[in-house]
C-alpha positions in Angstrom: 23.7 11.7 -7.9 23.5 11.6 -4.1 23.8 8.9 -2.0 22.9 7.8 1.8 25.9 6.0 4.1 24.0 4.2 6.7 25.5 2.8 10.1 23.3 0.0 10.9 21.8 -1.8 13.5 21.0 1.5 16.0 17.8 0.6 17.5 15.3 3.8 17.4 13.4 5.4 20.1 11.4 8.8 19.5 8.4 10.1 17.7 8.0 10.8 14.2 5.2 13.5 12.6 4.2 12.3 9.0 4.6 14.4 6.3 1.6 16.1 4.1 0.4 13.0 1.8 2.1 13.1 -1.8 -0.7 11.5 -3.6 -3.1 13.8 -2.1 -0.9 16.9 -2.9 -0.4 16.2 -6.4 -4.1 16.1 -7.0 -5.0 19.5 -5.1 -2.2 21.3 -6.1 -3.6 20.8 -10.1 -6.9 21.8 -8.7 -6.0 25.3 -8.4 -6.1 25.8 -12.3 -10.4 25.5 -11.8 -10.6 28.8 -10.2 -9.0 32.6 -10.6 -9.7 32.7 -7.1 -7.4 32.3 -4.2 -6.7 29.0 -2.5 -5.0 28.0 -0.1 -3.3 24.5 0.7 -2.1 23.5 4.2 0.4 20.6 5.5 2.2 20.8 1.8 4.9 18.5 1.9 8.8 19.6 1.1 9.4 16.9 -1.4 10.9 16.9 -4.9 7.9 15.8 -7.1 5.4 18.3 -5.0 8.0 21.1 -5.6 8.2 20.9 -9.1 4.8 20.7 -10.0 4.8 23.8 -8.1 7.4 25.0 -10.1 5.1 23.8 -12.7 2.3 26.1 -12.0 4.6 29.0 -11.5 6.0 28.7 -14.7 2.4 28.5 -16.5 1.7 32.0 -14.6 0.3 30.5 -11.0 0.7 33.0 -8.6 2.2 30.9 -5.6 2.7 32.5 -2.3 4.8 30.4 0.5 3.4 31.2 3.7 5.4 29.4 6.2 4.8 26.1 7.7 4.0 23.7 4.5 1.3 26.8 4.0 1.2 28.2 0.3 -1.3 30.5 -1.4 -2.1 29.9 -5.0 -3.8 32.3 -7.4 -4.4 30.9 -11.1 -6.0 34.0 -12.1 -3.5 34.7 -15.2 -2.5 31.4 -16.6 -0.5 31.5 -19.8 -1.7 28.8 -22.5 0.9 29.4 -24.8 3.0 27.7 -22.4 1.4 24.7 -23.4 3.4 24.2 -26.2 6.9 25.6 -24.7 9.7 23.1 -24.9 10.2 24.4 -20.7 6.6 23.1 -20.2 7.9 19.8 -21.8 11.2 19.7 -19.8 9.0 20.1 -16.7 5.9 18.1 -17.3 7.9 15.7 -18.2 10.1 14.9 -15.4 6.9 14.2 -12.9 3.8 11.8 -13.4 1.8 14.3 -11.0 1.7 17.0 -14.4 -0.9 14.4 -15.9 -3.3 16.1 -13.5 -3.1 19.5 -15.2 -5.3 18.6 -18.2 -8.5 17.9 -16.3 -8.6 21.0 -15.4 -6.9 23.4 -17.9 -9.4 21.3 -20.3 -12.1 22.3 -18.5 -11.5 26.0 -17.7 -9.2 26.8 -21.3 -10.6 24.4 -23.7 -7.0 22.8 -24.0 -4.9 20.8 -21.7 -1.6 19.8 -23.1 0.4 16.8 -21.7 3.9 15.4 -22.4 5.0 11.9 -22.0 4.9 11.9 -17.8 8.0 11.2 -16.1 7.9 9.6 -12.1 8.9 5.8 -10.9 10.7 3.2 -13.2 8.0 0.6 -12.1 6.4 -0.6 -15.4 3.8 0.2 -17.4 1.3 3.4 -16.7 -0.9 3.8 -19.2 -3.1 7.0 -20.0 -6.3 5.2 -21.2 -7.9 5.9 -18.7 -7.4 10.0 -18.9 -7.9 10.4 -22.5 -11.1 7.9 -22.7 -12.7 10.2 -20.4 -12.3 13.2 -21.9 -13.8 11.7 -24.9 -16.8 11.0 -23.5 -17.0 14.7 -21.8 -16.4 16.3 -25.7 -12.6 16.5 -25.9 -10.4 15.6 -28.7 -7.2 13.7 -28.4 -4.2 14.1 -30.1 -1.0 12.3 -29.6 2.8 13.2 -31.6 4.5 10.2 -31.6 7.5 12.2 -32.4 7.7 14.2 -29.1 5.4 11.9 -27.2 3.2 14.7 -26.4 -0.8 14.5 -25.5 -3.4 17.1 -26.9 -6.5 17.4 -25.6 -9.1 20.4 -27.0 -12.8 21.0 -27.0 -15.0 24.0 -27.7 -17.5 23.0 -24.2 -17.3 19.8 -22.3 -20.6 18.1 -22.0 -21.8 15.4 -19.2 -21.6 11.8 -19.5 -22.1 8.1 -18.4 -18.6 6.9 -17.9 -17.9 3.2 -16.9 -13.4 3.0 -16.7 -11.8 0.6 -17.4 -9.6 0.7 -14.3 -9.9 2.5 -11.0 -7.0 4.5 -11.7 -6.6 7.5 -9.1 -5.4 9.9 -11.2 -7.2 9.0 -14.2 -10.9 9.9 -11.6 -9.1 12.7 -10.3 -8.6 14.3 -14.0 -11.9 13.0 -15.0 -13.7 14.8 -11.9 -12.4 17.7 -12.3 -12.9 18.2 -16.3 -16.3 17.4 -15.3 -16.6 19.9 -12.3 -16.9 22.7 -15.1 -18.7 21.0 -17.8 -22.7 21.0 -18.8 -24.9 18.7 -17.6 -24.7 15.9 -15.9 -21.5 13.2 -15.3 -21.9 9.8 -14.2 -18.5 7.9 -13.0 -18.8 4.5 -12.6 -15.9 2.0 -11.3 -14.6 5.4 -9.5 -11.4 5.5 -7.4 -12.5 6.1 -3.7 -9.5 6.5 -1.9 -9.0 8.9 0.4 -6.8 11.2 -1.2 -9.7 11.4 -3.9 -12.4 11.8 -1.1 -10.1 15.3 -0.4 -10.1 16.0 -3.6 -13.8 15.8 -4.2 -14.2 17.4 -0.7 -11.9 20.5 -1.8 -14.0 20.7 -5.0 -17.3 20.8 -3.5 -16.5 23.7 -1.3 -15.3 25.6 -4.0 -19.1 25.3 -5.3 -18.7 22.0 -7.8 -21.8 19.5 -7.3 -20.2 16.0 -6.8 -22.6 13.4 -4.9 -21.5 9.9 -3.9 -17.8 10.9 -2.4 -16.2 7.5 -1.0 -18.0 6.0 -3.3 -16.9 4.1 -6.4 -19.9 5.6 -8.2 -19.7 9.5 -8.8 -22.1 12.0 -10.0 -21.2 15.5 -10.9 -23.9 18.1 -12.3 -21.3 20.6 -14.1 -21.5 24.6 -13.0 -20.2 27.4 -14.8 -17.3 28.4 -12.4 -16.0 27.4 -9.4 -14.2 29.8 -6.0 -11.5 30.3 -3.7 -11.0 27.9 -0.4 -8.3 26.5 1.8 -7.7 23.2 1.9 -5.8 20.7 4.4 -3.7 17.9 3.4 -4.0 14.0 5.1 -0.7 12.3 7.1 0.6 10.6 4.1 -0.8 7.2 5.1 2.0 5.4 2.7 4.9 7.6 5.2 2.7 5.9 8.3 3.0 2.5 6.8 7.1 2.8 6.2 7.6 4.1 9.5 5.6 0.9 10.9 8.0 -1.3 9.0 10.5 0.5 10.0 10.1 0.1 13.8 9.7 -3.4 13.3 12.9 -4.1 11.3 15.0 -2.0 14.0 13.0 -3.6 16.5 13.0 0.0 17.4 10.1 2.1 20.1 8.6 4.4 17.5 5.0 6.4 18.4 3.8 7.9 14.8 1.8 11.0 15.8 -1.2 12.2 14.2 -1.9 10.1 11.9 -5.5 10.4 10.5 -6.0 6.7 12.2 -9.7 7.0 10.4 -8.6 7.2 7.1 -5.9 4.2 6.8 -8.4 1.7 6.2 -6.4 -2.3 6.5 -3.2 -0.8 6.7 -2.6 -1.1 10.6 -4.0 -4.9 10.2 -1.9 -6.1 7.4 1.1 -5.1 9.1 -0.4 -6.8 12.3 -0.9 -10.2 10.1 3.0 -10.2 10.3 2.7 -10.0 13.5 3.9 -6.7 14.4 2.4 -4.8 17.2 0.6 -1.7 16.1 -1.4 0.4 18.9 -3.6 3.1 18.4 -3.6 6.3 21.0 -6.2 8.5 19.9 -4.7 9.3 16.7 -1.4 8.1 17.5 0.2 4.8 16.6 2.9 3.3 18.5 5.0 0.2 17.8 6.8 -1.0 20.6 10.1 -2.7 20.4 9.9 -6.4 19.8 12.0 -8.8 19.7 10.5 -11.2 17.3 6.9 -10.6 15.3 5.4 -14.3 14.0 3.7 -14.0 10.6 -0.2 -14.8 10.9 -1.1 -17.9 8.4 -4.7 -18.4 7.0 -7.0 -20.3 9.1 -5.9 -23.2 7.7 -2.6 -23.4 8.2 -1.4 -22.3 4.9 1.2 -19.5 4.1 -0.2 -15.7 3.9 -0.6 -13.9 0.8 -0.4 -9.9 0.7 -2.0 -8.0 -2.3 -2.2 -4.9 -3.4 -6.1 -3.9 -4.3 -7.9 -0.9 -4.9 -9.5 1.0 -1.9 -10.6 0.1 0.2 -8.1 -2.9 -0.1 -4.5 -2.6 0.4 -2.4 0.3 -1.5 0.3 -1.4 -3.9 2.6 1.6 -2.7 2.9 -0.4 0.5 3.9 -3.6 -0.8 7.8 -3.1 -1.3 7.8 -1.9 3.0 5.6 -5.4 3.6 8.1 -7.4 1.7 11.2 -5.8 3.8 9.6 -6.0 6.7 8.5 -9.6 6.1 12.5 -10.9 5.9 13.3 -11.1 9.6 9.8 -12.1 10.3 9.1 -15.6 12.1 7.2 -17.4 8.8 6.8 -17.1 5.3 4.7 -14.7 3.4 3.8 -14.5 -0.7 4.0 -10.8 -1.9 1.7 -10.3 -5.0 2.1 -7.1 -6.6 -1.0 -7.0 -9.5 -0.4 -3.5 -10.7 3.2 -3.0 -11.5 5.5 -5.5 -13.0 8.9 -4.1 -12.5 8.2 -3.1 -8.6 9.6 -6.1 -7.4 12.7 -6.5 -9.2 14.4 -4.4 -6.2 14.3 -7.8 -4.4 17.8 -9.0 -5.6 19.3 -5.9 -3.4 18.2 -7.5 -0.8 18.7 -11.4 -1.8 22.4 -9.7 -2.0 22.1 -8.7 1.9 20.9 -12.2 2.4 17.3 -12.5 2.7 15.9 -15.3 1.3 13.0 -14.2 -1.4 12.5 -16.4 -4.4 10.7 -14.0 -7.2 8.3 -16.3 -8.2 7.7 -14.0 -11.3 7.8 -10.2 -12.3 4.5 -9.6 -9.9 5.0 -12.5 -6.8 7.7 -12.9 -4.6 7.9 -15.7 -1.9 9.6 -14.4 1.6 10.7 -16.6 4.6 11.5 -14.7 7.0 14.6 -15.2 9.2 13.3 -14.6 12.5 16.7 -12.1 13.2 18.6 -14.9 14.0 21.0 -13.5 10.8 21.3 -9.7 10.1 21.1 -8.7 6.7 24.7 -7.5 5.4 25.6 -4.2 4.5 26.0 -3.7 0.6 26.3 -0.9 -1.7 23.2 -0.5 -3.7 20.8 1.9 -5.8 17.2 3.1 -5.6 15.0 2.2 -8.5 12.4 4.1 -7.8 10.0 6.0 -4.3 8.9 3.2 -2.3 11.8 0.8 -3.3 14.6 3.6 -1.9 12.5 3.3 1.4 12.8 -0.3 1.5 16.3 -0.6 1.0 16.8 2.5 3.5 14.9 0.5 6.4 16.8 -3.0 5.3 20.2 -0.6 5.4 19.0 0.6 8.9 18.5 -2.7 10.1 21.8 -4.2 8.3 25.1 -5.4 10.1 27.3 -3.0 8.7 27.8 0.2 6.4 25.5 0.3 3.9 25.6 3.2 1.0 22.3 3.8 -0.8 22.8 5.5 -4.4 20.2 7.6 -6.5 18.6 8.6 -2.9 17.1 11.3 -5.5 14.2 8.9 -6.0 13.7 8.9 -2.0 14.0 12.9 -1.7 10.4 12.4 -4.4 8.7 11.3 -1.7 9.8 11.2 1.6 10.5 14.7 3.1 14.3 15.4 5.3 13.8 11.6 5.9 17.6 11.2 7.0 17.2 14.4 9.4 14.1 13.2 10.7 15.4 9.6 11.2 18.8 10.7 13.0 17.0 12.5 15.4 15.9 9.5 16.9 18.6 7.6 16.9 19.5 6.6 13.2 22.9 6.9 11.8 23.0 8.5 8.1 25.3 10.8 6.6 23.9 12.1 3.1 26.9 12.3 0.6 26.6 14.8 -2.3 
């Protein structure tokens, strides 16, 4: 288990490049199973859970070619199904949530797609409803072994369908839409996720010859076809690696400019971290956060405190919660956190009670910061990542710490943020990565 040493209390001055977005990656990179033609995937980010469901897809017979560059060329022309029921594609399904998003389409091109119990963040529950309630209604049959705590799902064809789900789940419309890129007739999705990431997605699709009308919508109609082509594909700015490094500046009252950033598709982000009163400038595609000395949380109109949620897009992404909350405990005011998906996501909070911000968890999804305006540093401490977003959180509290601090299980960080400590010292941070 590694672990990050940070000196803290460097202010930062420099500009930072996002990485290729995560969330989008793990979707398009299971997209490559539609096709036996090439495709191509640019701006592929160098993190852990991208690499093994590359890994993944290797090990099920994926051609993968690295090109240089975040570049890589993927060919599923040969894919072996017996695989499926390997105990390696169990040891390696497992240990990422992204390998849910191989059974839309392995279901859809092979008849079968196979999934074991999906590994990823600590962070509560994440249930599979949503998946396997969709593949119902497009023909498949579900299976789950207790025993091994592994999904099947089979059908002879996949057939169209009205769909209304349950919950805009991400993944669960990514697996859904691309089951029903290959299957006959028509499918209606209804309560669709529209984020972004699943905009690309559809996007992707659609030039490899699916039919998919009402992208960035949350209502999605797909007329099946019988097989789909080759294409090459560009990944977003991770917009979740924008909104850390915004925080970031902030807490190091640091001079940070964030470049290329895809400033279209960010939606509220920029503005709720401008409600805490943080100054966030768009140049072109840029962002830039100047150094400030002090940033004054924004109240309602009426005086009372502000609330941050998390909601689906277009609202704002729970991933972003846990930076909000760190950055919110040297802000000038009090803020209420309320994170409505996860219920273990905030329990990170008595890591940084223990550097001495003042947070009262008001219950396993609110927490209640008041901020202390830096007129006390947090403390250096020893402490441990939980899970992706968390590890970030602590690393930017660490970074803005009086003090030492040593961050343990950074293996969680490596998930999602790519070279962070390399690309943090070159501006002026201080962190020495300790095997």
């Amino acid at each position: 288990m590694g672990s990050f040493k940070i000196e803290g209390g460097h202010r930062l001055k420099g500009e930072l490049v996002p990485q290729g977005a995560k969330n989008e990656a793990l979707q398009i990179l299971c997209a490559v199973l539609l096709t036996a033609e090439p495709v191509t995937i640019h701006n592929v980010p160098d993190i852990v859970d991208v690499n093994k469901l590359i890994d993944l897809l290797r090990a099920m017979g994926v051609g993968v070619e690295n090109l240089g560059d975040g570049s890589h060329r993927f060919q599923a022309k040969t894919v072996n199904l017996e695989f499926f029921l390997d105990p390696e594609y169990k040891r390696l399904g497992g240990g990422l949530r992204g390998s849910v998003m191989v059974a839309g389409p392995a279901l859809a091109r092979f008849g079968r797609g196979y999934i074991p119990s999906p590994g990823g963040d600590k962070i509560g529950r994440r249930r599979m409803d949503t998946h396997f309630t969709g593949f119902e209604k497009l023909g498949a049959r579900i299976e789950y072994d207790e025993n091994d705590g592994f999904y099947r799902a089979e059908t002879k064809k996949l057939k169209g369908a009205y769909m209304l789900l349950d919950e805009a789940s991400v993944t669960g419309t990514a697996n859904i839409v691309m089951a029903a890129t290959l299957a006959e007739g028509r499918t209606t999705i209804f309560n669709a996720a529209c984020e972004p990431y699943l905009q690309q997605l559809c996007h992707m699709l659609v030039r490899m010859g699916a039919k998919i009308q009402g992208i960035g919508s949350n209502l999605l109609h797909i007329d099946g076809v019988k097989e789909l082509g080759g294409t090459e594909h560009r990944m977003l700015p991770d917009m979740i690696e924008i909104g850390s490094f915004i925080g970031l500046a902030a807490m190091t009252r640091s001079n940070i400019t964030i470049k290329d950033t895809g400033y279209e598709h960010l939606g509220v982000i920029p503005d709720v971290f401008r409600k805490l009163g943080i100054t966030v400038e768009r140049r072109g595609d840029d962002i830039h956060v100047p150094s400030q000395e002090h940033y004054e949380i924004e109240p309602f109109m009426d005086g009372s405190n502000r609330v941050i949620s998390d909601h689906p897009w277009p609202g704002f992404t729970p991933d972003l919660l846990s930076i909000v909350l760190v950055t919110a405990t040297q802000a000038r005011g009090h803020v209420l956190i309320h994170q409505k998906m996860f219920e273990s996501r905030l329990f990170f909070t008595d890591k940084l009670i223990e550097m001495g911000a003042q947070i009262t968890l008001c219950d396993p999804h609110r927490a209640l910061v008041i901020g202390k305006n830096f007129e006390k540093p947090l403390r250096a401490i020893r402490m441990t990542s939980p899970d992706i977003r968390a590890g970030v959180s602590l690393l930017i509290a660490a970074l803005s710490a009086e003090g030492t601090s040593t961050i343990d299980n950074i293996e969680q960080v490596d998930r999602g943020y790519q070279h962070i400590a390399e690309r943090l010292n070159a501006i002026g941070a201080k962190i020495v990565r300790m095997p």
